[in-house]
MARTORVO-117392 format. One record per residue (C-alpha): residue in three letters; x, y, z. Coordinates in nm, 2 decimals. Example, Ala and Ser with C-alpha at 12.3 -4.5 7.8 and 13.67 -1.06 7.14 Angstrom:
// MARTORVO-117392
[rec 'ALA' [1.23 -0.45 0.78]]
[rec 'SER' [1.37 -0.11 0.71]]
// end
This chain:
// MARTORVO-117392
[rec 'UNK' [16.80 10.45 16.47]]
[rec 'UNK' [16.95 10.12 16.31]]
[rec 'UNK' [16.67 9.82 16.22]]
[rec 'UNK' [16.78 9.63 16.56]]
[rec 'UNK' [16.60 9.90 16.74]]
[rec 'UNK' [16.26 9.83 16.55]]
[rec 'UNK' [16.26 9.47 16.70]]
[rec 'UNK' [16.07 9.39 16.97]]
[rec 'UNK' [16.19 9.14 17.24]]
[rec 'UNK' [15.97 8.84 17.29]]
[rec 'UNK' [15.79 8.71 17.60]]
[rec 'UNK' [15.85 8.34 17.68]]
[rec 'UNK' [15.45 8.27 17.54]]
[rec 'UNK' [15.51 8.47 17.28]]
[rec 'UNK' [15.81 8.29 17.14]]
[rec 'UNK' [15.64 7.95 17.23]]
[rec 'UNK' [15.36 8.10 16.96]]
[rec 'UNK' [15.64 8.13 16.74]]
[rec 'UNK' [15.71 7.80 16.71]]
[rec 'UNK' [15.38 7.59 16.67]]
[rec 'UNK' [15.45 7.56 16.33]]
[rec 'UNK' [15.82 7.40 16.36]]
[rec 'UNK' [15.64 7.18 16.56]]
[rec 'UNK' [15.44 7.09 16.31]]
[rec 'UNK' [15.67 7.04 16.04]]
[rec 'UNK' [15.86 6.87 16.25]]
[rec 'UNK' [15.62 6.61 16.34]]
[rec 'UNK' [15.59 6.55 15.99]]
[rec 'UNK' [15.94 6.52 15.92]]
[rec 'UNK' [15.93 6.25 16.20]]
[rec 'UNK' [15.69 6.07 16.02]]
[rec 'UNK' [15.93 6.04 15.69]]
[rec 'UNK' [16.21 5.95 15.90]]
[rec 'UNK' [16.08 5.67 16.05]]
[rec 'UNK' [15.87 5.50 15.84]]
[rec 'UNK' [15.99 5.56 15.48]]
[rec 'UNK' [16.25 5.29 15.55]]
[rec 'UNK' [16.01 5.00 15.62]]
[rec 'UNK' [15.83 5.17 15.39]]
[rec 'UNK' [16.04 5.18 15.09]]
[rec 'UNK' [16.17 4.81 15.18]]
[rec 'UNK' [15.80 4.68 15.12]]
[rec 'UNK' [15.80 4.80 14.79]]
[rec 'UNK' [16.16 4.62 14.71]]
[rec 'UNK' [16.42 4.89 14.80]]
[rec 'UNK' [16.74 4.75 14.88]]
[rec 'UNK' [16.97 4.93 15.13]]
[rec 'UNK' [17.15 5.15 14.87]]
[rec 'UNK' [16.83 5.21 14.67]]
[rec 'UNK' [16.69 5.32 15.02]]
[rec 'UNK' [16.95 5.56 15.03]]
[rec 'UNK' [16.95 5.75 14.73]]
[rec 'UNK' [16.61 5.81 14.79]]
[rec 'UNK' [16.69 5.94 15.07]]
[rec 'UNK' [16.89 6.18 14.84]]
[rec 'UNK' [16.54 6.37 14.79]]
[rec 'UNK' [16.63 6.54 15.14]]
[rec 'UNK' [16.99 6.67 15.07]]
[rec 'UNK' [16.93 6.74 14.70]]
[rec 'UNK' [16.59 6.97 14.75]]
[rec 'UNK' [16.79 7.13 15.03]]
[rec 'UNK' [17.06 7.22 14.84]]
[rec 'UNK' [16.89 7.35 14.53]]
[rec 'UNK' [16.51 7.46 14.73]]
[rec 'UNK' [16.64 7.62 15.07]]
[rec 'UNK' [16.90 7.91 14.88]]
[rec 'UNK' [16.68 7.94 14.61]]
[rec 'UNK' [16.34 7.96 14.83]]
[rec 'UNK' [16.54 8.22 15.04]]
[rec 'UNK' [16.64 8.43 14.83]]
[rec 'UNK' [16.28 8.49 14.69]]
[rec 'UNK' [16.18 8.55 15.06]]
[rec 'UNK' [16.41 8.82 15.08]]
[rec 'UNK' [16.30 8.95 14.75]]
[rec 'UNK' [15.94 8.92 14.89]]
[rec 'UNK' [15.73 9.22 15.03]]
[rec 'UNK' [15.38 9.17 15.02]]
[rec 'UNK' [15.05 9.21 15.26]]
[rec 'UNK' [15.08 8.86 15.39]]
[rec 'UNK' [15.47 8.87 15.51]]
[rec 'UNK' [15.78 8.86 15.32]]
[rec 'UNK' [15.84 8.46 15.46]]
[rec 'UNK' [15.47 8.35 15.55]]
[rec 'UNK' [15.37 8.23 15.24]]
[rec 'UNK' [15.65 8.02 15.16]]
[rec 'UNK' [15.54 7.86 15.55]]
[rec 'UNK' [15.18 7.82 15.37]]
[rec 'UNK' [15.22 7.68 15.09]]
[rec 'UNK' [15.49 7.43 15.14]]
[rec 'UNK' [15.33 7.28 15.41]]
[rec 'UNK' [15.00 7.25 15.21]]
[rec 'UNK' [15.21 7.07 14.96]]
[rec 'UNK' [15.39 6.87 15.19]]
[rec 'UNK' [15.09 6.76 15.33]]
[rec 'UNK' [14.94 6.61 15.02]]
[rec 'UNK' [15.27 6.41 14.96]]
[rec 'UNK' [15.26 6.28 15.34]]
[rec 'UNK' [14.91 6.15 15.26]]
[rec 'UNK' [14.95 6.00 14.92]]
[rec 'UNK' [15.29 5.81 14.98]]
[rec 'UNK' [15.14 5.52 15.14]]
[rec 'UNK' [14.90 5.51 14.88]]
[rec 'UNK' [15.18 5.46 14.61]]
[rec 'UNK' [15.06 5.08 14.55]]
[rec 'UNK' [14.72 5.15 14.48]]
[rec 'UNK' [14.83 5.46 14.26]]
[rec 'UNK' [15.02 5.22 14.06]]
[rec 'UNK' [14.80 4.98 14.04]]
[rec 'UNK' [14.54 5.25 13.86]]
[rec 'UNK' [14.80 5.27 13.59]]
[rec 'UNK' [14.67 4.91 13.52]]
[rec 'UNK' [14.72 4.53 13.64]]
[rec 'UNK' [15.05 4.43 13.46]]
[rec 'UNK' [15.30 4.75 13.58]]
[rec 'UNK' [15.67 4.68 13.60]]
[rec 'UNK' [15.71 4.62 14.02]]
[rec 'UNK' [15.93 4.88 14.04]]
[rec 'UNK' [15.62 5.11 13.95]]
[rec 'UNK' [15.53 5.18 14.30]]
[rec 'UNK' [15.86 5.26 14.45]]
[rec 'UNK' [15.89 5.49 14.19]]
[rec 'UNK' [15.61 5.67 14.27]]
[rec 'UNK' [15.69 5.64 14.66]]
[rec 'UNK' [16.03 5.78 14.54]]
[rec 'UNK' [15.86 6.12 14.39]]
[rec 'UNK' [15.63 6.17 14.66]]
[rec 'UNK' [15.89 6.16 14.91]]
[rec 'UNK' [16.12 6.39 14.72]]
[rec 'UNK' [15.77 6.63 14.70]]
[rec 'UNK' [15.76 6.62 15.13]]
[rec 'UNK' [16.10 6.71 15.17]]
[rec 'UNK' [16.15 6.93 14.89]]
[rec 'UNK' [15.82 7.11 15.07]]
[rec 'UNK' [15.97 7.08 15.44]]
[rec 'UNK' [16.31 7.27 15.29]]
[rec 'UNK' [16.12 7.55 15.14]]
[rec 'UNK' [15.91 7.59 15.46]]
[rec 'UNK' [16.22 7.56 15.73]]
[rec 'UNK' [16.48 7.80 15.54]]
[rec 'UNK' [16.25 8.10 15.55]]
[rec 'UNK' [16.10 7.99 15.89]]
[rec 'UNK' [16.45 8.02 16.03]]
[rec 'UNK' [16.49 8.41 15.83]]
[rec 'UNK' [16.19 8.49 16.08]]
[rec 'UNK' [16.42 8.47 16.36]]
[rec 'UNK' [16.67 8.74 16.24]]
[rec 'UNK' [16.40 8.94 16.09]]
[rec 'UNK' [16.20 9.01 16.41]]
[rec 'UNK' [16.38 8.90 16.74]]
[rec 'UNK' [16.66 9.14 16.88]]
[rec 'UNK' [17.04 8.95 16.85]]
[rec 'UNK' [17.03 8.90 17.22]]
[rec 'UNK' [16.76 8.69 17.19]]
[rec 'UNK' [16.87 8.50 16.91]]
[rec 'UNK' [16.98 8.17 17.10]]
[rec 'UNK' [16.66 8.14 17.32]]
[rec 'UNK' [16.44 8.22 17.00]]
[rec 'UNK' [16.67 7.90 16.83]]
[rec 'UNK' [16.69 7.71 17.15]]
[rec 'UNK' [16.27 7.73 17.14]]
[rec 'UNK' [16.23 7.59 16.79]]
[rec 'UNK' [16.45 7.32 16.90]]
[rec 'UNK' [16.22 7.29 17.17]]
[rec 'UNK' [15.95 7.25 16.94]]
[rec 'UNK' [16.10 6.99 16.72]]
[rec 'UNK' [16.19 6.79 16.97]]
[rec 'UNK' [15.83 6.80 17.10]]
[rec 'UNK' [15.66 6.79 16.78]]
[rec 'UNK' [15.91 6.44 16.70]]
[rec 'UNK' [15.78 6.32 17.05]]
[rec 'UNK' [15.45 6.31 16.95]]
[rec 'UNK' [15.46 6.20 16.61]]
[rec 'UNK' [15.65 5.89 16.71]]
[rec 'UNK' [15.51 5.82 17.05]]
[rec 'UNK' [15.10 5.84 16.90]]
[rec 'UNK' [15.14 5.45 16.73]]
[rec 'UNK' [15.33 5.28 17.04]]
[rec 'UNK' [15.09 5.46 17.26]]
[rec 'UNK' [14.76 5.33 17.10]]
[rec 'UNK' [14.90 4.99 17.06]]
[rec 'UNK' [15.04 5.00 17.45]]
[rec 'UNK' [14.71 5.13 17.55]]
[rec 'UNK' [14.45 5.02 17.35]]
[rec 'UNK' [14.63 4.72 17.22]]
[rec 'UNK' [14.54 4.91 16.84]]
[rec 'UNK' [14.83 4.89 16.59]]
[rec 'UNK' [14.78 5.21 16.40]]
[rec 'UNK' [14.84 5.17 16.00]]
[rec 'UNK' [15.12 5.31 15.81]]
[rec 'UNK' [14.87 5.51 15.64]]
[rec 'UNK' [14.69 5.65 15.88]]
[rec 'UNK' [14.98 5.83 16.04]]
[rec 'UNK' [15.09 5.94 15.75]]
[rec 'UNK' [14.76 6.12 15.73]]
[rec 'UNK' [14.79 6.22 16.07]]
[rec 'UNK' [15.10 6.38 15.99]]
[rec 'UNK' [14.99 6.54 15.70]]
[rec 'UNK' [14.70 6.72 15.88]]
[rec 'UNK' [14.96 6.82 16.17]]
[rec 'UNK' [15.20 7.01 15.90]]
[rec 'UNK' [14.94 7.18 15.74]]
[rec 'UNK' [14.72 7.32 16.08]]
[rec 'UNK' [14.97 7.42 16.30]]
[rec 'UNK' [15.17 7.58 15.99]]
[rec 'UNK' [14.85 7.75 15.93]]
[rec 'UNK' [14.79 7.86 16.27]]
[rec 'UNK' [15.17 8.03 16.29]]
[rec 'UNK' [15.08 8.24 15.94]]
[rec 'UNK' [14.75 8.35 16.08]]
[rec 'UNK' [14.88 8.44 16.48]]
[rec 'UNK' [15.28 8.57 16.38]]
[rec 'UNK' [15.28 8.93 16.28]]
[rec 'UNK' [15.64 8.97 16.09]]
[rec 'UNK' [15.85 9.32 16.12]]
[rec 'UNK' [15.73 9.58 15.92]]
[rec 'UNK' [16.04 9.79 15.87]]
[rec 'UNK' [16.07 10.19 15.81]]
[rec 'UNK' [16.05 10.24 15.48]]
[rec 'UNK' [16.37 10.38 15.46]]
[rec 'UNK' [16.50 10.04 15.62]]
[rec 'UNK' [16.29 9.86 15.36]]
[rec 'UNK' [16.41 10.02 15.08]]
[rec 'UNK' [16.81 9.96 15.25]]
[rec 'UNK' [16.68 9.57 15.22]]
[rec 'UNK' [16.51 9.55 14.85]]
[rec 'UNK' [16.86 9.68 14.76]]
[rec 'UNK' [17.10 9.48 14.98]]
[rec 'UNK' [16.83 9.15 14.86]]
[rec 'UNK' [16.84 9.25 14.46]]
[rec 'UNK' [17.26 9.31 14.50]]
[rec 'UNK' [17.22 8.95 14.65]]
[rec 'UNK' [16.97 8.80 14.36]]
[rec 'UNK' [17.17 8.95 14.09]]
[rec 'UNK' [17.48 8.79 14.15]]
[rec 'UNK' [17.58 8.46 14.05]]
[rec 'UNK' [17.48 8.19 14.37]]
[rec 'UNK' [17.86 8.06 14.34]]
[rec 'UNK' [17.97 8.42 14.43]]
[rec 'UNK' [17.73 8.49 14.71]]
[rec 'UNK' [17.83 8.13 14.88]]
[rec 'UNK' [18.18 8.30 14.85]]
[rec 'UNK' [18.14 8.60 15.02]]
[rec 'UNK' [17.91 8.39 15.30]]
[rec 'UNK' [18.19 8.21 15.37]]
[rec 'UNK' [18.44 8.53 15.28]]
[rec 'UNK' [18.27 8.76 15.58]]
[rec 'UNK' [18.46 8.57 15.85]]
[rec 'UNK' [18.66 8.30 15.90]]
[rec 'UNK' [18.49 8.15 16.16]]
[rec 'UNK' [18.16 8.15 15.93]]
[rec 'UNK' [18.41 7.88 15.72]]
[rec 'UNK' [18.46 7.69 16.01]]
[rec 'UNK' [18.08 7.69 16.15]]
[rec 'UNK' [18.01 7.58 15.83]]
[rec 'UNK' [18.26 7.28 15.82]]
[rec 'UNK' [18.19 7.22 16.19]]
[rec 'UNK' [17.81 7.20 16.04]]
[rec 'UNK' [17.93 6.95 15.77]]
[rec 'UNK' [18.07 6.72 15.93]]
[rec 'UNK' [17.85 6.71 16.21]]
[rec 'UNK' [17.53 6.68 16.00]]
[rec 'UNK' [17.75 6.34 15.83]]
[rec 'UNK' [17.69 6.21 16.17]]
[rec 'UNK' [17.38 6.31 16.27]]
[rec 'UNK' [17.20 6.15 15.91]]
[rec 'UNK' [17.41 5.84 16.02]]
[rec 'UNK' [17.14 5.78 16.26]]
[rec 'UNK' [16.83 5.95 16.14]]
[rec 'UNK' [16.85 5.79 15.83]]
[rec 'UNK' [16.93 5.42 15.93]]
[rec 'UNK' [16.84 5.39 16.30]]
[rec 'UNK' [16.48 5.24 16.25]]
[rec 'UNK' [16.64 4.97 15.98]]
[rec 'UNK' [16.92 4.93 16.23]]
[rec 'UNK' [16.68 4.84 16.51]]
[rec 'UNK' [16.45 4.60 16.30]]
[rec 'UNK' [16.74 4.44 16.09]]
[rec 'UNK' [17.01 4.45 16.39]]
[rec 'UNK' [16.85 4.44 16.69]]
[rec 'UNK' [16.51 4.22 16.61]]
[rec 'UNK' [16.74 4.00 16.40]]
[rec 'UNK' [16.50 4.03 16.13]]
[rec 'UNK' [16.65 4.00 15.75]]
[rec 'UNK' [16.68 4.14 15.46]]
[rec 'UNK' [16.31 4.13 15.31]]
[rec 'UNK' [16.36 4.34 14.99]]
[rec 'UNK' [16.41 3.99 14.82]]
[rec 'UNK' [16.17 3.75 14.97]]
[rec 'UNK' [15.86 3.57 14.91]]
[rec 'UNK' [15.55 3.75 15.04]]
[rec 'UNK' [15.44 3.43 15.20]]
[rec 'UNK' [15.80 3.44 15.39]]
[rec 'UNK' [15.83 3.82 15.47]]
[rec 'UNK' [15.46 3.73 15.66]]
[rec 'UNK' [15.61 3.54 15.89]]
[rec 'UNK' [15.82 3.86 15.99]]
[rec 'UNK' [15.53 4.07 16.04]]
[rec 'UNK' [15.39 4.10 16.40]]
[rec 'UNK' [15.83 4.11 16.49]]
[rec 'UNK' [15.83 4.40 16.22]]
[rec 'UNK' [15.55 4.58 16.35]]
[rec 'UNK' [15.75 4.52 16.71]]
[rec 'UNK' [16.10 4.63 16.57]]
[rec 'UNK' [15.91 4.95 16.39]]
[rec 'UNK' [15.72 5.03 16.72]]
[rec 'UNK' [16.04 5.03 16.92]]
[rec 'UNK' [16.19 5.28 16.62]]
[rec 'UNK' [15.92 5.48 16.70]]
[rec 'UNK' [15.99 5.48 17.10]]
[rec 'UNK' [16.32 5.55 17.10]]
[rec 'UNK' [16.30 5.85 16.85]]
[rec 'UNK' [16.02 5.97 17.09]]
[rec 'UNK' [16.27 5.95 17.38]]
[rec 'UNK' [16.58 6.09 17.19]]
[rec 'UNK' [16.34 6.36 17.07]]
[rec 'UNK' [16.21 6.41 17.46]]
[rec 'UNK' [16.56 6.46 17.59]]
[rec 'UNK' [16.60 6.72 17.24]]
[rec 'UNK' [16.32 6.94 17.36]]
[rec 'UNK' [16.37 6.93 17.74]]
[rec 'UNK' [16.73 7.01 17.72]]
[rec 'UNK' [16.68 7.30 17.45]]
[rec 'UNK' [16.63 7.60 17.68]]
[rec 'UNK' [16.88 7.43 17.96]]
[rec 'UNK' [17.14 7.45 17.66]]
[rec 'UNK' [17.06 7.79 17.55]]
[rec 'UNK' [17.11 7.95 17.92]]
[rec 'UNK' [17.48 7.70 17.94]]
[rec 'UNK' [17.57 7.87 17.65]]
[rec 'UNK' [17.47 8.21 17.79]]
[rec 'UNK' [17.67 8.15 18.02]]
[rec 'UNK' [18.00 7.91 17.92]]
[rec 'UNK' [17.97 8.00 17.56]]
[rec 'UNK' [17.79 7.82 17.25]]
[rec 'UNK' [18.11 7.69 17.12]]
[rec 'UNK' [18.18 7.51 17.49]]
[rec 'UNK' [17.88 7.38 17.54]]
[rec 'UNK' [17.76 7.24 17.11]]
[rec 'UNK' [18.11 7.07 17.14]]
[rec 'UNK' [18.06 6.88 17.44]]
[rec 'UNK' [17.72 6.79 17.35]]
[rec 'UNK' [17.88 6.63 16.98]]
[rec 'UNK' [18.13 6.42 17.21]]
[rec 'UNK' [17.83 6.30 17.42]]
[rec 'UNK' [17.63 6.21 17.10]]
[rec 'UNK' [17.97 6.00 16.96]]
[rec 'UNK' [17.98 5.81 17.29]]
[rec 'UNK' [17.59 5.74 17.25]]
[rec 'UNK' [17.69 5.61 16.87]]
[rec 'UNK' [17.95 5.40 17.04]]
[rec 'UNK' [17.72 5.24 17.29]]
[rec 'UNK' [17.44 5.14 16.99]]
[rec 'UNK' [17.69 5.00 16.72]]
[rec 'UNK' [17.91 4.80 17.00]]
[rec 'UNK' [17.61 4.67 17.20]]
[rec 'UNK' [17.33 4.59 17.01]]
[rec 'UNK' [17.03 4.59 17.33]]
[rec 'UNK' [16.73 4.68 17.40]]
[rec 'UNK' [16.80 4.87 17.75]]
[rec 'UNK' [17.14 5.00 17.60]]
[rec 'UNK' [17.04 5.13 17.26]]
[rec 'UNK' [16.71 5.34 17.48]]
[rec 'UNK' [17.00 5.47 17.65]]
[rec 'UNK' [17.20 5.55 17.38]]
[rec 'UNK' [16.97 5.74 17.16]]
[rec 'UNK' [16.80 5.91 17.48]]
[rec 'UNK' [17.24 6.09 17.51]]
[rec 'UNK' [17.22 6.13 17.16]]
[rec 'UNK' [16.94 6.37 17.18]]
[rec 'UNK' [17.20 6.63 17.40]]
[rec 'UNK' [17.37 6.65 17.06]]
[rec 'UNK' [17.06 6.67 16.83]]
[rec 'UNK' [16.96 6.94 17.07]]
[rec 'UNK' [17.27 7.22 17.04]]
[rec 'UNK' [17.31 7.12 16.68]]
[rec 'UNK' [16.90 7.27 16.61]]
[rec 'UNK' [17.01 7.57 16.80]]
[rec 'UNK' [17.37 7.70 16.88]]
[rec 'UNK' [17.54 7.64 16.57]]
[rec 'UNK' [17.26 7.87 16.40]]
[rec 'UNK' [17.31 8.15 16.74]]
[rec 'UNK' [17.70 8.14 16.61]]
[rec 'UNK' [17.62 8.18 16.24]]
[rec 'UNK' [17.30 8.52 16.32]]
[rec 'UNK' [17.58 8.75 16.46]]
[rec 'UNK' [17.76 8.77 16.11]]
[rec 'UNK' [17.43 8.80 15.86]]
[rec 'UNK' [17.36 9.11 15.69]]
[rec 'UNK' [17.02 9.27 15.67]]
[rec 'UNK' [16.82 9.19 15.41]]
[rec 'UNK' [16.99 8.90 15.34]]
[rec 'UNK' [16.88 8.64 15.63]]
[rec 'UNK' [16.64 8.41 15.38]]
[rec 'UNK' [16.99 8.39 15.15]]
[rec 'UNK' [17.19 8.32 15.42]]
[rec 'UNK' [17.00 8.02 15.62]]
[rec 'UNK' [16.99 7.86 15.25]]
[rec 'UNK' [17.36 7.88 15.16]]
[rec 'UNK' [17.44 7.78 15.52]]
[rec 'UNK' [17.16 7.48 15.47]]
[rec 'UNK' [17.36 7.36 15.18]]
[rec 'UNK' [17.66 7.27 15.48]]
[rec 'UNK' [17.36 7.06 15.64]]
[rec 'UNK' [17.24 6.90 15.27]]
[rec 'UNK' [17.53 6.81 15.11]]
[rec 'UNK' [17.71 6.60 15.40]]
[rec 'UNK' [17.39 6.40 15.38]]
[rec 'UNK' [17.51 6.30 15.01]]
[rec 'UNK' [17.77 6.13 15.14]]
[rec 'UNK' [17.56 5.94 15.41]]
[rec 'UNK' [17.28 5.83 15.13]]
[rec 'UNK' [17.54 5.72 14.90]]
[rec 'UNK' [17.89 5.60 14.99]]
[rec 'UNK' [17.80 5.47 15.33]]
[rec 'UNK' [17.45 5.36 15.17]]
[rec 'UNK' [17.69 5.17 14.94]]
[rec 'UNK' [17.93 5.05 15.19]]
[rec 'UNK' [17.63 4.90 15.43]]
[rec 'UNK' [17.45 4.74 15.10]]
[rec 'UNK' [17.83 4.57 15.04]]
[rec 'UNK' [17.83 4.46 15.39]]
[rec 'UNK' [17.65 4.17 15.48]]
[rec 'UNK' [17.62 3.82 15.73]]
[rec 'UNK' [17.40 3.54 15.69]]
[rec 'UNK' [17.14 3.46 15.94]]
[rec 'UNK' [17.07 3.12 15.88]]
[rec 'UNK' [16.92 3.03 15.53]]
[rec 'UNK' [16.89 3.43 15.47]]
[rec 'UNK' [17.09 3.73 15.51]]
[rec 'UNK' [17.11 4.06 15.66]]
[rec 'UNK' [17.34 4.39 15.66]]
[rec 'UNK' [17.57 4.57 15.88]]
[rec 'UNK' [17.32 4.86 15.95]]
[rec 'UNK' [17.54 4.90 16.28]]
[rec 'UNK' [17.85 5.05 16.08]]
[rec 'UNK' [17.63 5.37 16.02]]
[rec 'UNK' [17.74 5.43 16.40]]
[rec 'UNK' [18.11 5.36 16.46]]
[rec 'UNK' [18.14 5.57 16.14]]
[rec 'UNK' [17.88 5.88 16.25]]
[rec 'UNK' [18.05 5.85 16.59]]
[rec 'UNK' [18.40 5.95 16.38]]
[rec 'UNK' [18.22 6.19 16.22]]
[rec 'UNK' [18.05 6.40 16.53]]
[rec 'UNK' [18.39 6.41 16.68]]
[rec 'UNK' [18.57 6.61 16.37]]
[rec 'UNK' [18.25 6.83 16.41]]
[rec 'UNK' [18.36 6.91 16.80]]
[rec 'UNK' [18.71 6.96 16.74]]
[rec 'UNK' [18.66 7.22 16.46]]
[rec 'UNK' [18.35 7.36 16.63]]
[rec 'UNK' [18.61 7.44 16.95]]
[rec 'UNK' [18.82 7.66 16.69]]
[rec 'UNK' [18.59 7.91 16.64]]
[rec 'UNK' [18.68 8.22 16.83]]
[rec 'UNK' [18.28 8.33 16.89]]
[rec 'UNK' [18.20 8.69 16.78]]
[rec 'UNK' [18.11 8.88 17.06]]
[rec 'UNK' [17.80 9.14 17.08]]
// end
């Protein structure tokens, strides 16, 4: 009896169970997205300082995810093999979602004359605490699925933590414009970072508590302390070799996943400075007055609310589409259906960067959610059907370093190339945030091109 026969298949509820906890670190991750921008600006970050601390996501990926996954496949204790790793990132994440807004004050206890750079810096490690947290949570959350669901249920188990990020970003951007549209209260930056905190941290709790992982024969367990210890004592350059040297249509997932991921950071990463710089005509404030960067503030609060909207919407469209993508590809293939979905995003891209609009740019980002959709699910339902037992945690992190390290390039050179470009607005000035599109949209379409070479493994 091989291990595949041990797994049991998963009721709809059951696999909605599964996923409370992506939900919750995705609302968290939300959070970060959207409001470390404004955030960072505050504090004096200029556009390329902005993004390389945005390198704190791509970086911790890279070195956390393999490194966090191959302890998890190492791991065998009472608690789960990946559980703990859920636990106690999210606790940790959660302390750095509640102290980052606090980064002022905390700098401020250091004494009354600190350098002003003091508190970025401190913003700075607390963000690279959250995401290195997030990474070492999400690598081993992803192992779960080839641990304990069957193969044939690998792209609806994918499809549904898609469907809970998706929801879990809904909420987490749609709670501030909400209160404010209802109540006509303007929640503070602080409080939802606390809010998000507290989300990570209970609902990852609730999925270590309520998900009972495999236990394998012990004949299987031993076959998987050896095939994990083979993995572990090798050097990581020559494992990433043979990840890539099992097929080569794992090499062109994984360069399909590269490029795609340049695209898709193109907008998670500069969309909410886009809309408050771009489309509220609001400057550059990292070098103004505080009596001047006032005047800006009930429009910034607008600009940031609208952020917040639209993410909720492209985030809607991401989790209502996820199981209608999962039964296309079923049916047409995942290959068919992740490519067309990369084309619709790169038209979406177009649409934002060439016509700067309220009505349009809501449109825009509600298509680009179709892309942000397949790309949480089918490219990983591709990848499952060629990882060895024992050595899923490994896997999802070498293949995570194919979603980090295109981001370098996003947080740096085009980073650099938007703090180089700028206009003048009048007496003040202001950058081409809008070039993050036309060049994501070029990016997105490499990703579908290579993504329709792969010749799919079949079952």
């Amino acid at each position: 009896m091989s291990s595949e026969d041990n797994l049991r298949k998963f009721s709809s509820l059951q696999l909605l169970n599964f996923c409370i906890g992506f939900f919750g670190l995705q609302f968290a991750w939300q959070m970060r997205i959207i409001l470390s921008g404004p955030l960072t600006e505050s504090l004096g970050a200029s556009p390329l300082l902005y993004g390389l601390i945005w390198l704190a996501g791509p970086v911790t990926g890279i070195v956390v995810q393999p490194i966090i996954g191959a302890l998890s496949d190492n791991t065998f204790t009472k608690f789960g093999r990946r559980l703990p790793y859920l636990f106690f990132g999210a606790l940790f994440g959660a302390i750095g979602l509640i102290l980052l807004p606090k980064s002022e004050f905390i700098s401020s206890l250091f004494g009354s004359n600190n350098p002003a750079w003091l508190a970025l810096f401190i913003a700075a490690i607390f963000i690279w605490v959250i995401d290195a947290c997030v990474n070492a949570a999400q690598g081993p959350y992803r192992a779960l699925v080839p641990d304990n669901i069957k193969k044939s249920q690998h792209a609806i188990a994918n499809s549904f933590l898609s469907f809970a990020i998706g929801l879990g970003s809904v909420v987490s951007a749609g709670v501030a414009p909400f209160l404010k549209w209802a109540f006509d209260y303007q929640m503070s930056v602080d409080a939802q970072f606390t809010m998000a905190g507290l989300a990570f941290i209970l609902s990852m709790l609730w999925t270590c508590i309520t998900f009972r992982e495999n236990v394998p024969s012990k004949e299987a367990m031993m076959e998987k302390k050896l095939e994990a210890k083979k993995y572990a004592s090798k050097p990581f350059i020559q494992n990433v070799k043979e990840f890539l040297g099992v097929s080569p249509e794992v090499t062109k997932i994984c360069l399909a996943q590269f490029f795609t991921w340049i695209g898709l950071m193109s907008l998670l990463i500069f969309f909410t400075q886009y809309v408050v710089h771009i489309l509220y005509g609001i400057p550059n404030t990292a070098d103004l007055a505080e009596n001047i960067i006032a005047t800006f503030a009930d429009r910034q609060a607008e600009a940031q609310n609208f952020s917040s909207i639209c993410f909720a919407f492209f985030n809607l469209i991401c989790f209502i589409i996820a199981i209608p993508i999962a039964k296309m590809a079923e049916i047409n293939g995942n290959k068919r259906v992740h490519a067309i979905s990369l084309l619709i995003m790169a038209l979406s891209y177009l649409l934002i960067a060439c016509m700067p609009n309220k009505v349009v740019v809501f449109a825009g980002i509600g298509l680009a959610g179709i892309g942000w959709s397949s790309t949480l699910a089918l490219p990983f339902a591709m990848l499952s059907k060629y990882i060895k037992e024992g050595t899923e945690g490994s896997a999802m992190g070498i293949f995570n370093i194919f979603i980090s390290a295109p981001q370098v390039i996003v947080c740096t050179l085009l980073a650099w190339f938007i703090n180089k470009s700028t206009f003048t607005m009048g007496i003040y000035t202001n950058n081409h945030w809008d070039y993050a599109f036309l060049f994501g949209a070029l990016m997105l379409i490499i990703g579908a091109f290579i993504t329709l070479t792969v010749k799919e493994k079949e079952e």
